[in-house]
C-alpha positions as CSV (number, residue, x, y, z in Angstrom):
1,X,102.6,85.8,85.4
2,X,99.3,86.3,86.2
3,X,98.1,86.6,90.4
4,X,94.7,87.1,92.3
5,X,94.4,90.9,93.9
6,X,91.6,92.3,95.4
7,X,90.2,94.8,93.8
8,X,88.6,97.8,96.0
9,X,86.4,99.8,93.5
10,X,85.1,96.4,92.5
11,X,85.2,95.0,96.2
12,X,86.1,91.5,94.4
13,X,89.0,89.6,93.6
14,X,90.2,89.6,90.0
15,X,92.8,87.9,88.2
16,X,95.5,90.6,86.0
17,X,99.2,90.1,85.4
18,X,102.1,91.0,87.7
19,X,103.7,94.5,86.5
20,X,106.6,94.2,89.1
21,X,107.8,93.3,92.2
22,X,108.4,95.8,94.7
23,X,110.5,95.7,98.9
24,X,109.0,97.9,101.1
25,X,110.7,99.1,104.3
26,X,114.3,98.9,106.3
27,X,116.8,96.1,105.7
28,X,114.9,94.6,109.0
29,X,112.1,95.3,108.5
30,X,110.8,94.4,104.7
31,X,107.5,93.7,103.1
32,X,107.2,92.2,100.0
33,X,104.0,93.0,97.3
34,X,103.5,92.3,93.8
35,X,101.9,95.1,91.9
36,X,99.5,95.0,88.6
37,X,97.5,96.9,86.3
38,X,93.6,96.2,85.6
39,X,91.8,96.7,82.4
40,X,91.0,99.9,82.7
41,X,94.5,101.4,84.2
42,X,94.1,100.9,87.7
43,X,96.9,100.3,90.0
44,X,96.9,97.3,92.3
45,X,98.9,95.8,94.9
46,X,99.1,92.8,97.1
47,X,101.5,92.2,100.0
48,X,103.0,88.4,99.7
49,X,105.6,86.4,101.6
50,X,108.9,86.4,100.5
51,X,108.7,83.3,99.8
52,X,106.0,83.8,97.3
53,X,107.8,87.1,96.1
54,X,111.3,85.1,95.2
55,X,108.9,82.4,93.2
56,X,107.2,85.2,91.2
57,X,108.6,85.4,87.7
58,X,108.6,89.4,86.6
């Protein structure tokens, strides 16, 4: 699956695939973010809704 992050170095938005998914936080209190890898081995992440976190297919 491939997702839109922004990426800081490049201070633009690129398009990579999604590595994995990853919860953040208490069982209350949860965030939700989608992590990938650029070109050149760069980590990125993007916090999503849940919503958009069940849908993703990792």
């Amino acid at each position: 699956m491939r997702s839109t992050f922004y990426d800081v170095k490049l201070r633009k938005k690129v398009e990579v695939d999604v590595t994995e998914k990853v919860v953040y936080g208490d069982a209350g209190k949860q965030r939700f973010a989608l992590k990938g890898k650029t070109e050149d081995g760069r980590n990125l992440t993007k916090f999503v809704s849940k919503a958009d976190f069940e849908k993703a297919d990792v």
